[in-house]
N, C-alpha and C positions, 0 to 999 in steps of 0.2 A: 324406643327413645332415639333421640336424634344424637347425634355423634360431632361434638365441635371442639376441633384442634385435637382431636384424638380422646376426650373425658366426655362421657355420658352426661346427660346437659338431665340435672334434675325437675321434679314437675313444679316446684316453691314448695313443696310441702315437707315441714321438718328445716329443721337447723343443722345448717353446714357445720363439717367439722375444722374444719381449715379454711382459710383466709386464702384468697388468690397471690400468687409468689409475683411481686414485681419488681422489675427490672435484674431480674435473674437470681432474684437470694431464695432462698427458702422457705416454704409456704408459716405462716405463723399460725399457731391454734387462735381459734375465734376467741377463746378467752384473754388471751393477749395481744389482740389485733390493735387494742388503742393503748398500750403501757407503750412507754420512750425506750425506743431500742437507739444502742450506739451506732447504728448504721442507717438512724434518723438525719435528715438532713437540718434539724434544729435543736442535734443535739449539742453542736456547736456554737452556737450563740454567744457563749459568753466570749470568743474569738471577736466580735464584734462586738463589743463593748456592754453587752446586756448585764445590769446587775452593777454595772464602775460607780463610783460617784462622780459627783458633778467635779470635780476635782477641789474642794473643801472640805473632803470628809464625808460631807452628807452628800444623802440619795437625793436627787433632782425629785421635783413632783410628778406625781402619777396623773399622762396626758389624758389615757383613756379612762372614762369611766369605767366600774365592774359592769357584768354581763347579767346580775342575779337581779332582779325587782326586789322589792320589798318584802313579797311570798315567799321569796328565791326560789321561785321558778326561772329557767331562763328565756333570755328574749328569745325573738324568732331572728333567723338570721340577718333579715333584709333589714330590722330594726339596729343589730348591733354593728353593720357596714355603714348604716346611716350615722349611728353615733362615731363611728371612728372617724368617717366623712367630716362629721361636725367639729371633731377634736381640733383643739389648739398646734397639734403637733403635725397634725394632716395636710392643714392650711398651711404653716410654714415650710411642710417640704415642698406643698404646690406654688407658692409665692417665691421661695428659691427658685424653683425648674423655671417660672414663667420670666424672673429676672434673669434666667442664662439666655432660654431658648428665644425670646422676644425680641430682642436686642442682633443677636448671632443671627437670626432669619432675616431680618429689616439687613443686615451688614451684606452676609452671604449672595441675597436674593439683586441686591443695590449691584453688586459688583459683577453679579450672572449678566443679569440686562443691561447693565452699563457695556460690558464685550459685546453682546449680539446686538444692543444697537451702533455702536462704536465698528464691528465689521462690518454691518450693514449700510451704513449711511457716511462712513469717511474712508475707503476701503484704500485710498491711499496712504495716509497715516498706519492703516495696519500692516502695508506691502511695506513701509520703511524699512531696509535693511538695518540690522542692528548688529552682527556681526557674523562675514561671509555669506551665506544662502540664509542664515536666521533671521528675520522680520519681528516685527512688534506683535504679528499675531500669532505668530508660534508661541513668541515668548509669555505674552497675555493666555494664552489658550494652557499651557503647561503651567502658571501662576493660579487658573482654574481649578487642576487636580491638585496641587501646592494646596491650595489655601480650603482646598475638603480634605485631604488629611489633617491639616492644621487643626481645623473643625471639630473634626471630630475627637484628636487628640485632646483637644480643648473641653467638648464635651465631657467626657469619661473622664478625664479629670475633674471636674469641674461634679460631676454626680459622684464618685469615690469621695475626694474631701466634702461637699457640701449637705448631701442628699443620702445618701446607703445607709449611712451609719442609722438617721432616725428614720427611714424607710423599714429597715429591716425590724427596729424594733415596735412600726407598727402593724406591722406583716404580723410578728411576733403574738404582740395583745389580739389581735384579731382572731389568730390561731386558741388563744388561748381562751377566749369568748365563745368563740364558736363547739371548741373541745367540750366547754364548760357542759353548751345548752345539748351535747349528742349524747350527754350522757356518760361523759370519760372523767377524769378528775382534772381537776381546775387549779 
């Protein structure tokens, strides 16, 4: 037998007794390899709002559809990505992202090529001294790195309030779709 990371690498035959240990905890029996351990990373969720109401008391509606058919068999994966895809809740975080990033690129991208042709073709203008040995194109050129931190502060903001909150809880259904059709509990 071949020898990998120092553990005998079995033939596939027979069922393992233990689950491979990741990211350093403790290897779990196979018979609990899919139960919600606290040191799940979704076992926190409700930190994120999963579960709040809409703030009237009642539960908001349910975006994604179940994962069970009719037979309640479950879908196959690629069908229940496609439905989350299709969800009403999918498309609004996509229509958020495109109303920040669309706008912020045409802005960002206007102001990039406006300097490189603005040093290029009036290079007096940019030598103007504006105070001591500083010019215009120091200053424009340092207004560059300015306005990409700005950016991207902008962004991440702009995803935290807008977009995480229902991103996460469709991460969330997906997980829970998917969970369903592997055969774990739904």
């Amino acid at each position: 037998m071949q020898r990998s990371k120092g553990r005998p690498r079995g033939g596939g035959a027979g069922q393992e007794s233990w689950a491979e240990p990741l990211d350093g905890h403790d290897p779990v029996p196979s018979a609990e390899a899919g139960q919600l351990r606290y040191d799940d990373p979704w076992y926190d969720a409700l930190a994120s709002g999963w579960g709040e109401s809409a703030g009237d008391g009642a539960y908001g509606p349910q975006v994604v559809p179940s994962a069970r058919t009719a037979s309640g068999a479950g879908t196959a994966a690629a069908e229940v990505y496609l439905e989350v895809q299709r969800s009403a809740a999918f498309q609004e975080v996509r229509r958020r992202y495109r109303r920040f990033v669309v706008p912020a690129f045409v802005a960002f991208f206007a102001w990039y090529v406006g300097y490189v042709v603005a040093a290029t073709t009036v290079p007096d203008v940019m030598a103007r001294p504006v105070a001591g040995a500083v010019n215009v194109a120091m200053v424009a050129g340092l207004g560059q790195f300015l306005s990409t931190f700005l950016l991207t502060w902008a962004y991440a903001r702009h995803a935290r309030l807008r977009r995480d909150r229902a991103a996460l809880e469709l991460r969330w259904d997906t997980q829970e779709l998917t969970r369903g059709m592997n055969g774990g509990t739904s």
